[in-house]
Structures are given as structure tokens and as C-alpha cells.
KOLPADREN-317727 format. One line per 2 residues: number of its first residue (from 0); their letters; for each residue x, y, z of C-alpha. Coordinates in steps of 0.1 Angstrom, whole numbers, plus 5000, padded with zeros to 4 digits. Example, Ala and Ser with C-alpha at 12.3 -4.5 7.8 and 13.67 -1.06 7.14 Angstrom:
0> AS> 5123 4955 5078  5137 4989 5071 $
// end
This chain:
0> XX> 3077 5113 7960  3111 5111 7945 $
2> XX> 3113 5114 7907  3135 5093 7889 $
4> XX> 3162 5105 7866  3136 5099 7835 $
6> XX> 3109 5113 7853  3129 5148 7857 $
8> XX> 3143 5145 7821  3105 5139 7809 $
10> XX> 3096 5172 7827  3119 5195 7813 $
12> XX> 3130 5177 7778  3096 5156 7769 $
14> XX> 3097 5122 7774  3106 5104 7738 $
16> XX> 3141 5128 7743  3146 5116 7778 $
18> XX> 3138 5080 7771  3166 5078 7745 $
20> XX> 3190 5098 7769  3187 5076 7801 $
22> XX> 3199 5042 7782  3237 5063 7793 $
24> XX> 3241 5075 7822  3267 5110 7823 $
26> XX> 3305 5093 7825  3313 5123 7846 $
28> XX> 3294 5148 7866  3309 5188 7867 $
30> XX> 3310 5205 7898  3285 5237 7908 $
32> XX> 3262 5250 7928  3225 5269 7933 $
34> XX> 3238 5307 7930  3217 5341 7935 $
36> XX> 3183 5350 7943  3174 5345 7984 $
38> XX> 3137 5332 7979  3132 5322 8014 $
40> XX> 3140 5356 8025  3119 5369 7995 $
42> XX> 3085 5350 8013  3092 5367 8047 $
44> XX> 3067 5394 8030  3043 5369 8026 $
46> XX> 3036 5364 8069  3026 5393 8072 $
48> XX> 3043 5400 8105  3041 5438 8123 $
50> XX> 3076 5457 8126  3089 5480 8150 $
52> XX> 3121 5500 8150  3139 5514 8176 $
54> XX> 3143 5550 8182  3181 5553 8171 $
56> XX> 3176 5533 8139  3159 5561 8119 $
58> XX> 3173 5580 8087  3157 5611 8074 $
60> XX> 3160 5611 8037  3139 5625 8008 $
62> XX> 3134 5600 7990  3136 5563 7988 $
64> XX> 3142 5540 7961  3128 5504 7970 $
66> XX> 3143 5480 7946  3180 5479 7928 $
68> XX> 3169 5466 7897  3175 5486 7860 $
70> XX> 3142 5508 7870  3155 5519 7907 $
72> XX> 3190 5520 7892  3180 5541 7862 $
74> XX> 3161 5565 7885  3189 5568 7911 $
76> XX> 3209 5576 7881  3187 5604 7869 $
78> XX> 3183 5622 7905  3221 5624 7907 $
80> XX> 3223 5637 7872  3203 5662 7879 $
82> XX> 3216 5672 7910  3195 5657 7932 $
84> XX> 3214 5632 7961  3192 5632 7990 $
86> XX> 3180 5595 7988  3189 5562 7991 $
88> XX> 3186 5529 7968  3172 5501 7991 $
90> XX> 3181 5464 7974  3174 5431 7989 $
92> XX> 3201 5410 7972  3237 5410 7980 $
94> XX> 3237 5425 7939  3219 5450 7923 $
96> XX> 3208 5444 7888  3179 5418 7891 $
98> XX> 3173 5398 7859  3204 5423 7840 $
100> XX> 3230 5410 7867  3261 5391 7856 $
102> XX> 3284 5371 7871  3328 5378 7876 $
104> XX> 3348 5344 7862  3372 5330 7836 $
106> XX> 3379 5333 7809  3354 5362 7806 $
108> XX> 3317 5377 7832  3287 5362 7820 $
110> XX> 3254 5371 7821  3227 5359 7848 $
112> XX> 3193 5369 7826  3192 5398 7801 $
114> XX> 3223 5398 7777  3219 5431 7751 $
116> XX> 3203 5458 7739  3189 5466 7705 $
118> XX> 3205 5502 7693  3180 5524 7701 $
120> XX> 3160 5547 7675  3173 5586 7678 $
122> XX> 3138 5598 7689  3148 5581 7725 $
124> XX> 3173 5606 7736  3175 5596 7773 $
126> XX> 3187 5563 7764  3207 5575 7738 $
128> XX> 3220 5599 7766  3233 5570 7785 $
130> XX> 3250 5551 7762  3268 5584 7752 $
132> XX> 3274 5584 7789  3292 5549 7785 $
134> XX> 3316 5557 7756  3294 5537 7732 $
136> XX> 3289 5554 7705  3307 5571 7679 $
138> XX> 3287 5601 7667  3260 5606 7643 $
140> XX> 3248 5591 7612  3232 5615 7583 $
142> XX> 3200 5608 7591  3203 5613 7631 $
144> XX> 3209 5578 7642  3233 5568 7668 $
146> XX> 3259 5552 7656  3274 5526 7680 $
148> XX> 3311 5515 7684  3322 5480 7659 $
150> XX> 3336 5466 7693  3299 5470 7710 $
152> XX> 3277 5455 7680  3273 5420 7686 $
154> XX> 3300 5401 7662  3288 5374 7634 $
156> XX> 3278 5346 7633  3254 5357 7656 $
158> XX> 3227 5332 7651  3222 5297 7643 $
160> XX> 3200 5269 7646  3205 5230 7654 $
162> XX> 3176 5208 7638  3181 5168 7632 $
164> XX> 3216 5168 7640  3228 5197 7620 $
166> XX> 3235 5235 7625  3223 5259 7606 $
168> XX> 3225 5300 7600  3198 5319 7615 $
170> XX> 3169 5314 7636  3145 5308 7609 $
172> XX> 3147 5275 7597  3147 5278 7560 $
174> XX> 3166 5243 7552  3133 5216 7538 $
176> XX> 3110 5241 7534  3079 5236 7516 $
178> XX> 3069 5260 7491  3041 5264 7511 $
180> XX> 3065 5271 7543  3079 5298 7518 $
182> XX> 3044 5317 7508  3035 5316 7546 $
184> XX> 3067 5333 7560  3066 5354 7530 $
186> XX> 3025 5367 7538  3037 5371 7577 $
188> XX> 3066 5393 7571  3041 5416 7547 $
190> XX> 3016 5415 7581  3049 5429 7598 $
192> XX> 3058 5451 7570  3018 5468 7574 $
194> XX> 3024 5471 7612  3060 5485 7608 $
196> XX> 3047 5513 7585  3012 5515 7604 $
198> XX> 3005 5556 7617  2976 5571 7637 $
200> XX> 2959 5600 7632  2986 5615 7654 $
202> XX> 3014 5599 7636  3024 5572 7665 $
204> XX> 3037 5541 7654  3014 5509 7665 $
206> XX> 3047 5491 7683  3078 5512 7694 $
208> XX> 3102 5511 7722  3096 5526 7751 $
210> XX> 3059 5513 7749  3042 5540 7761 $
212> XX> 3047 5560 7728  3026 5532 7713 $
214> XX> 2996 5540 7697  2961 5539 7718 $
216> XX> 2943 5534 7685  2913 5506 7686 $
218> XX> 2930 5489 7660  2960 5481 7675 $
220> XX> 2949 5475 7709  2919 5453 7703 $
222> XX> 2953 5429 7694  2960 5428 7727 $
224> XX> 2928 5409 7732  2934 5374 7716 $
226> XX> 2970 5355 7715  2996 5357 7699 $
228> XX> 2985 5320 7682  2951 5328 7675 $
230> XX> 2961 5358 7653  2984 5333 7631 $
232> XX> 2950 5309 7629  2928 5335 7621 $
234> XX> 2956 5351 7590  2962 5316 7579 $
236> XX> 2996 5311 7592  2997 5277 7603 $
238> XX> 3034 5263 7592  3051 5242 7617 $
240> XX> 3080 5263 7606  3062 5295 7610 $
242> XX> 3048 5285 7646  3080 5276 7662 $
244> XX> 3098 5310 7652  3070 5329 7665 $
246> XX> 3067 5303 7697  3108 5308 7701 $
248> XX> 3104 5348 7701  3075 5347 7724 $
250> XX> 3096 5319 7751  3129 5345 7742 $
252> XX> 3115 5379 7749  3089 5363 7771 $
254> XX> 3089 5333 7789  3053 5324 7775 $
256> XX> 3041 5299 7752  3022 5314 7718 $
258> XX> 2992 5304 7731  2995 5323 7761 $
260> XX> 3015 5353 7751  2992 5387 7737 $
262> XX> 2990 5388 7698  3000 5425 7710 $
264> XX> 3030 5420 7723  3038 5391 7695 $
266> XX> 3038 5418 7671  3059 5440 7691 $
268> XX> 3083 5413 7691  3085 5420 7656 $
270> XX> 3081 5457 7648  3090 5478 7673 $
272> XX> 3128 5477 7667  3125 5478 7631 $
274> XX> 3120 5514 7617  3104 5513 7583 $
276> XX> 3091 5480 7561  3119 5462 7546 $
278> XX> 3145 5474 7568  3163 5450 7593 $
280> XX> 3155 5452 7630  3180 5472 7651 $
282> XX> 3215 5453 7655  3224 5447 7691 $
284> XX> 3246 5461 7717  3261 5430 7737 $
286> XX> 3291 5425 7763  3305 5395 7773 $
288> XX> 3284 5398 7806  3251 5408 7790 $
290> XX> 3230 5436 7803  3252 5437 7837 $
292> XX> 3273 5462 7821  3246 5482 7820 $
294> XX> 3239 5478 7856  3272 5482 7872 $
296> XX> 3276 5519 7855  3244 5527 7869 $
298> XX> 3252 5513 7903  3286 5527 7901 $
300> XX> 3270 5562 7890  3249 5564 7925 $
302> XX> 3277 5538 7943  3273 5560 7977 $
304> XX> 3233 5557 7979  3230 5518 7974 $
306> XX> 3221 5498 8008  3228 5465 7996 $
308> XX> 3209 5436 8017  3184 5457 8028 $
310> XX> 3145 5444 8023  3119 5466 8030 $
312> XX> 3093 5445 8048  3068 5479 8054 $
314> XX> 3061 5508 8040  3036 5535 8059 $
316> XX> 3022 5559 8037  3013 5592 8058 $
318> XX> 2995 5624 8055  3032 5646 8043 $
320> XX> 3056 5616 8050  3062 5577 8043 $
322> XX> 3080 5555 8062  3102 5526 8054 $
324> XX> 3111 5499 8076  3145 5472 8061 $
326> XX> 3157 5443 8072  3192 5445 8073 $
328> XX> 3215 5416 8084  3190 5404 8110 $
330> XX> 3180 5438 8125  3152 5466 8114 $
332> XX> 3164 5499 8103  3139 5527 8093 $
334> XX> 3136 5555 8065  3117 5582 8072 $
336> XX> 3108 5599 8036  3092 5620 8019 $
338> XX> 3085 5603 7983  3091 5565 7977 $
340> XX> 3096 5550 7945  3088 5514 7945 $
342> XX> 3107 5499 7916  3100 5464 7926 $
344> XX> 3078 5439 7913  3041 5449 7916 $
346> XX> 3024 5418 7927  3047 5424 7964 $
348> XX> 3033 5458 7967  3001 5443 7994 $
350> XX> 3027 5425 8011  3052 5457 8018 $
352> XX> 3029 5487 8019  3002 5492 8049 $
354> XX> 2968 5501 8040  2970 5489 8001 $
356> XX> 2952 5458 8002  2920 5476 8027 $
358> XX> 2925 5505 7999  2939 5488 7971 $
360> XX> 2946 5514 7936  2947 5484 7916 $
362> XX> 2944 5451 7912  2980 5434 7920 $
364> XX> 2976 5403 7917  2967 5408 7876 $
366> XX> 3004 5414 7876  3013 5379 7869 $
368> XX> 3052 5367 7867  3067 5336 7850 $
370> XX> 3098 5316 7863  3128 5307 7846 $
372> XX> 3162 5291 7854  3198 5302 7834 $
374> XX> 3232 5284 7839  3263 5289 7835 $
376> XX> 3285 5262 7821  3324 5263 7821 $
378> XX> 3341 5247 7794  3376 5239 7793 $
380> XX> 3371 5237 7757  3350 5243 7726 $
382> XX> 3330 5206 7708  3344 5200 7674 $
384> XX> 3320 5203 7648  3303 5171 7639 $
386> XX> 3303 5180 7604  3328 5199 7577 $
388> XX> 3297 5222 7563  3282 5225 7594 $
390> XX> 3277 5266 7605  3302 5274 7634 $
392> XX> 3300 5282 7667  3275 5315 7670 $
394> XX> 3269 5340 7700  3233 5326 7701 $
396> XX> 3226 5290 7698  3189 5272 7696 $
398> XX> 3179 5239 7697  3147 5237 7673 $
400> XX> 3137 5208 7689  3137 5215 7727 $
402> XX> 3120 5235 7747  3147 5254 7758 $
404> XX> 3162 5289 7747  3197 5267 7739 $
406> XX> 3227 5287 7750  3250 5317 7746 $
408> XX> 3284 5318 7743  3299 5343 7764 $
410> XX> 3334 5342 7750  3318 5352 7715 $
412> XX> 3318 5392 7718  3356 5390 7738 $
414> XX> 3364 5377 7704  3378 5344 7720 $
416> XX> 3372 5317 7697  3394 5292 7710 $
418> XX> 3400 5277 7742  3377 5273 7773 $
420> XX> 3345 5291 7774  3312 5305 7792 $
422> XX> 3282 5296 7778  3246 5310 7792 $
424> XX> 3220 5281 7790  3178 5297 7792 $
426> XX> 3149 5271 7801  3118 5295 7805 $
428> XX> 3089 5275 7830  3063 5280 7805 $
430> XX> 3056 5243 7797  3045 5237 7835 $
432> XX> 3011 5246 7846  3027 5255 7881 $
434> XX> 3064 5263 7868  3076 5285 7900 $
436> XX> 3067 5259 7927  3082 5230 7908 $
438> XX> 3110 5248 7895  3121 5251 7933 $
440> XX> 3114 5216 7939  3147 5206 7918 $
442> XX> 3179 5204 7933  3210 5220 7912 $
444> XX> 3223 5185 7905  3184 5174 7887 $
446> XX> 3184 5209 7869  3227 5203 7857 $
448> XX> 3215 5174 7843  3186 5192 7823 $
450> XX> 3213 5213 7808  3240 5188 7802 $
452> XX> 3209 5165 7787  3194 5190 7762 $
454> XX> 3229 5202 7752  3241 5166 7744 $
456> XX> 3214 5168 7717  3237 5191 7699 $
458> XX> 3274 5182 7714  3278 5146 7730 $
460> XX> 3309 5157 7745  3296 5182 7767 $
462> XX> 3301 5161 7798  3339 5157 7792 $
464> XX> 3340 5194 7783  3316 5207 7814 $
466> XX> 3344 5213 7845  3311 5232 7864 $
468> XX> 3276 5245 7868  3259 5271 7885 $
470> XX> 3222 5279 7886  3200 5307 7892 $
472> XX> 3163 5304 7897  3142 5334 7890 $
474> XX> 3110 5318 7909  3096 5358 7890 $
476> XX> 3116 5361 7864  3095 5388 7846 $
478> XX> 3062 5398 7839  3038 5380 7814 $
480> XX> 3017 5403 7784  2996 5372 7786 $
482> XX> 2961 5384 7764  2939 5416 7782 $
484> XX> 2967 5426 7800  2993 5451 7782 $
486> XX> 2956 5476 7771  2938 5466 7806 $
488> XX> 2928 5488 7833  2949 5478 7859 $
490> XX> 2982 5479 7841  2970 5516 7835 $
492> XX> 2958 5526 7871  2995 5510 7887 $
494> XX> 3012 5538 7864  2999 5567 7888 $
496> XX> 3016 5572 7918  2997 5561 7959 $
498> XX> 2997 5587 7981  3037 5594 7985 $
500> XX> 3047 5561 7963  3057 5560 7929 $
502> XX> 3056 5527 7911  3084 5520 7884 $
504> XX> 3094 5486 7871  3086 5471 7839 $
506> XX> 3059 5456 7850  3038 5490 7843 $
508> XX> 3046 5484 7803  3039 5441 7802 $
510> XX> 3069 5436 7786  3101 5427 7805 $
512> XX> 3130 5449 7787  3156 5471 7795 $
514> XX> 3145 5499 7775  3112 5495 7793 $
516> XX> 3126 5497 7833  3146 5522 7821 $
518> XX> 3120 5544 7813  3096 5538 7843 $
520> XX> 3128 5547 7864  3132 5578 7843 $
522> XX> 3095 5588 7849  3094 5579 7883 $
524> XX> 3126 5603 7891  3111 5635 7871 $
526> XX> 3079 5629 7893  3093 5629 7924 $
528> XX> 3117 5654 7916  3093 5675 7901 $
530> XX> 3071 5673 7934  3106 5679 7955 $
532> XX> 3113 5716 7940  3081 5721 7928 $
// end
């Protein structure tokens, strides 16, 4: 059945929103298109079908990297640091990068998912390491700490708020607040200060970055067993104003609801980038194009071992050997190997590799993905502000009352702050009980008019301004710490390697970050080169 213009609006905006919206219809329509991810070759995995390569399409090499996303990249780089170049990075988009991928256009590259990087603390040296590597930093503080470049740090303002027709500093919405509103942000940020200063018996902090020098404490991981919003209940925090923050970070960092997000991984949200109680949380490194600078001086680093549009549709584990059999530009090549690492989603591994759903290590299908869509809209210029006091233009912008991430301007860190523009719209799937499927249901001109729609909230002139559109859907955007999951079993049993493959992705930590694929990949690499010239 063909939805209506209202219908779709409803969907995505809620339908009071779109009911007021469709009395005027857009006076002009941008151009654009559907950009990125090949899902229909993605679900040739899914037939199962049996693959045979000829004789002379057969390369011998040690290892195999299956996946070019920040984990396979990040462990390519680390083999060729270390000396090691006998292998090959096997990606099935035209792009390496996944969700940290950006896009080339004017005025400046934009981001296609992940768009910084909170500094990292000094006790994670590899990361540190590859900033170094990138001409980031700038030496040393006193106390150890890296201290990054001005030019790097994301610039101010670098947050506001729009809430009944007004922008405002920050994400926290302070402006009306009850005095009640004030005690109950006030108790939650001492909940964060105890957590924040919280130590095991083996001095580990409860939340830190990478995850896996998180405590294993009872206390800490019985969070992981209730959500995110029954945590707040059971302290007492039940503000409206308090319950949208904490739903924003969970949709941000995310792509889950509060309810269905781990009171776990809420409270890493909050602590693990913030190094003692009072202290702020870690500024943020930030490029014009996101996280996919990042990405192109890891691809860059191992540019000779990347084979770009190559899926692997099979992987044969074997007694001393695995084999690995891509489908590139319409014909099968193989890889005969000796280690693999599989640095792509979990949940494909019973599709790609023989034997693991008769013998399965773990449970797969517990690795559960949410979908998302981002565009990028071109401006040919900036909307005036609607009022004298209101707060300017910021690199982050949120609607408080849509169910949308709201937008990043691009242009902001370039320090171009006049003129046309980039800006990065984010609409996580999280309010659909079926998100992925229905997300692909919408053509780009029902899902342009989402983003024009919600951003009209805020700038009625966006359709004059808007010159084009284009949309990636990310049908598995990332993985979801959705409660039992992050302290589970299976999350745990994926982290050790089957037969000659090594899983690294950041699925194996529940939460979707940089600093988390990049360690896997790290792992992954000293594993496998351990084994190599051990």
C-alpha cells in the first residue's frame, strides 16, 4: 500500500508534527540521490549458494583480513607497522571505512556515520600512538596527558539545543526548569560522580575506554542487567528533562531508546571519558569529514593490501589452512590462508564461514544491529537567526522535540562561518519495531522530505536554502548493548578465535566506537601475528 505524504511524515516525525507540516506543501524540492552501502549484494550471503573457484584464481597469502572497516583497517595497520605485509584487506564496498566513511564535496568532506573522537586518556598508548602517527598532538601535559593540536579540538559553540522555537547553549536543557528538574540533574550527576571515582579490588575503573579494561566486579555488571530507564526509576530520576538527555545520549552513542539500551552501557555513556568526579568529559577531536580522517590514514597506511569490491561469500576453515572465496566484479577469486581475521559484523559469520552454524562457538544471532539513515544536505547558505538572543549556529545541533539526532554542520571545524554549507542530518530506527525492513521501504525522495520536514521545525527556509540531498542507509548501522548483552556469555565466547579465524569488530565490546574497533583490530593483529612467528 502506498503511504501518503502524512502517513510517512507520521512515521518518522509523529503525527501532531506531520499534521501541522502537510497544510504546505515544500515550494521547491533539492536534488539528490540514495548513496553507499550495496544491500542487495550484502543478502547474496543470505542464499546460501555453494562456490567454486577455478584453478588459476588462487592467491597464497598469510593472512586475510575480511572486512575494511576501522577494526580490519586498524589491524592491517598494525601488521605493517610491525613489519608484517603478507596479507590482504578484503572489503565489500567500493570504500573502506564502514560507519567512519566520509564523503569528497564543496565547500568542505562530510561525514557518512561517526564524526570524532574523544582525546583519549594517556594509559591508551596505542591509540595515543596513532594520533602521534597523524601529527595531532603537540606533546605532553605535566601529568602525562596528550595534548592535542587547537586546530583538531572541536571549536565553540559546540552544542546547542532548539526547544519551542528557540535555540539554546548546550544539550541539557536548563531554560524552565523546575527546582525539582534542578535537585534531580543535580542527584544524577553525584550517581556519575560515585561511578567516575568507583575502583575494584584491583584498582579498575567500572567504565573506561577500551571496554575490556572495565571492571568484572558484580557490582558493576549486574547493571548490565536492567535498562538504562529502569535504573533512573528505580534512583528516582524521573524528570522529563532528565529522561530526554539520557534518551538523546543513548539514540546518539546508540541508536536505542532508554528503554531498550543497558543501564550498563548508559553509564558508560557518562563515565568512561571523564577521568575523576567533577572533571569534564574528554574534549573531542573532530574534522570536517568526521571519523573518515581516521580511516583514509589507515587505508592509505596499508594502501597496497586493500581489495576493494571484493565480498567473501565462503570461508573454509581447515586442519593448517583457511580458505577464502570473493566475489569480485562478477567472478570468484580465492585466498588460500593461513589465519583469517574476520573484522565484519558478527551476526554474517553463519552465512560466510562453512561448518559454523553445524558447530557454532557462539550464538550469532544474539549479536543484534539497529538501522539508521544520515544525509547530507548542501546549502547554498546559512538560515538567519529567528531571534537577536538566540545562540548561533553550533557544530552539533538537536531538536529537543524530534526524534531525530538534528544535524552537524560540517563547515564548523574548517572555521567557515559564512557562505554555503554541509550539514550531517542522524535519524536512528529505534522508534520502529521493524526499523531495517521499513527503513528500505522508503525511497530517497520520502526520506528528503523527513529531513527537510524535521529541520523546518527549527529553519523554515531550509527548502529555499537545500540545493541537494543524499542518503545512506545503514540497514546495520551498529550493534545494540540492549540489557544481558555487554556481561553475557556469548559476547564473551565470540572474543576467542575458530579454528584459524579471529573475530574483531566492535561488536565483541557492545558498543559501537572507534576506540572500541580499534582495539579488537589491534588484538586480533598481535594474535595472529603472534601465532605467525611464534
Amino acid at each position: 500500500m502506498q503511504l501518503s505524504r502524512r502517513d510517512i511524515l507520521a512515521t518518522f516525525l509523529g503525527a501532531p508534527f506531520a499534521w501541522a507540516a502537510c497544510r504546505n506543501e515544500p515550494r521547491r524540492f533539492p536534488e539528490g540521490e540514495i548513496v553507499g552501502q550495496n544491500a542487495t549484494l550484502g543478502h547474496v550471503l543470505r542464499e546460501n549458494r555453494v562456490f567454486e573457484v577455478s584453478a588459476d584464481k588462487w592467491t597464497s597469502v598469510k593472512v586475510a583480513i575480511v572486512g575494511g572497516g576501522v577494526a580490519g583497517l586498524s589491524a592491517a595497520w598494525k601488521l605493517s607497522k610491525d613489519g608484517f605485509n603478507d596479507f590482504v584487506v578484503l572489503e565489500l564496498e567500493k570504500e573502506t571505512g564502514g560507519t567512519s566513511r566520509s564523503g569528497v564535496g564543496q565547500p568542505v568532506s562530510h561525514p557518512w556515520g561517526a564524526h570524532y573522537l574523544p582525546v583519549p586518556f594517556q594509559e591508551n598508548t596505542a591509540l595515543i600512538t596513532l594520533i602521534d602517527e597523524m601529527s595531532l598532538t603537540d606533546g605532553r601535559a605535566a601529568d602525562g596527558s596528550v595534548v592535542i593540536k587547537e586546530q583538531y579540538l572541536c571549536r565553540d559553540p559546540e552544542e546547542r539545543v532548539f526547544y519551542k522555537g528557540r535555540w539554546y547553549d548546550g544539550l541539557y536543557l536548563h531554560v524552565g526548569e523546575s527546582e525539582d528538574d534542578k535537585r534531580q540533574f543535580a542527584e544524577f550527576q553525584k550517581h556519575i560522580g560515585y561511578w567516575v571515582n568507583w575502583r575494584d579490588a584491583k584498582a579498575r575503573r567500572a567504565f573506561v575506554v577500551p571496554s575490556a579494561n572495565c571492571s568484572d566486579d558484580a557490582e558493576v555488571t549486574n547493571l548490565d542487567k536492567i535498562s538504562f530507564a529502569d535504573w533512573l526509576a528505580s534512583n528516582g530520576l524521573t524528570s522529563e528533562r532528565l529522561i530526554w538527555y539520557c534518551d538523546y545520549a543513548c539514540r546518539d552513542d546508540y541508536g536505542l531508546k532508554l528503554d531498550q539500551t543497558s543501564a550498563w552501557a548508559g553509564l558508560f555513556y557518562f563515565c568512561s571519558r571523564v577521568r575523576k568526579s567533577g572533571d569534564e568529559s574528554q574534549p573531542f577531536i573532530t574534522f570536517p569529514e568526521g571519523n573518515g580522517r581516521f580511516v583514509n590514514h589507515l587505508a592509505e597506511s596499508v594502501k597496497d593490501n586493500i581489495q576493494r569490491s571484493n565480498m567473501a561469500v565462503s570461508i573454509v576453515p581447515g586442519d593448517k589452512s583457511v580458505d577464502v572465496i570473493c566475489l569480485a566484479e562478477g567472478e570468484l577469486r580465492g585466498y588460500r590462508c593461513e589465519k583469517v581475521i574476520y573484522a565484519s559484523p558478527i551476526f554474517t559469520a553463519p552465512y560466510v564461514i562453512r561448518g559454523f552454524r553445524e558447530d557454532a562457538p557462539f550464538a550469532a544471532n544474539e549479536f543484534h544491529h539497529n538501522a539508521w539513515f544520515v544525509a547530507n544536505l548542501f546549502l547554498k547558505d546559512r538560515p538567519k537567526p529567528r531571534f537577536a538572543r538566540d545562540f548561533p549556529l553550533a557544530w552539533d545541533n538537536v531538536l529537543y522535540e524530534s526524534p531525530s539526532l538534528g544535524y552537524v554542520n560540517a563547515t564548523h571545524q574548517a572555521a567557515i562561518d559564512y557562505g554555503p554549507t554541509v550539514w550531517t542530518y542522524y535519524y536512528p530506527m529505534c522508534h520502529e519495531p521493524d526499523g531495517r525492513t521499513k527503513l528500505f521501504n522508503y525511497e530517497w525522495r520520502d526520506l528528503a522530505d523527513v529531513c527537510l520536514t524535521d529541520i523546518s521545525r527549527a529553519h523554515p527556509e531550509i527548502y529555499d536554502l537545500c540545493e541537494r540531498i543524499d542518503i545512506m542507509r545503514w540497514g546495520h548501522a551498529m550493534i545494540s548493548p540492549r540489557p544481558g548483552f555487554i556481561w553475557g556469555s556469548e559476547r564473551r565466547k565470540a572474543l576467542e578465535p575458530y579454528r584459524n579465524i579471529h573475530f574483531a569488530h566492535t561488536d565483541l565490546s557492545g558498543i559501537a566506537l572507534f576506540e572500541e574497533a580499534f582495539y579488537h583490530g589491534l588484538r586480533a593483529a598481535e594474535n595472529v601475528k603472534a601465532i605467525q612467528t611464534g
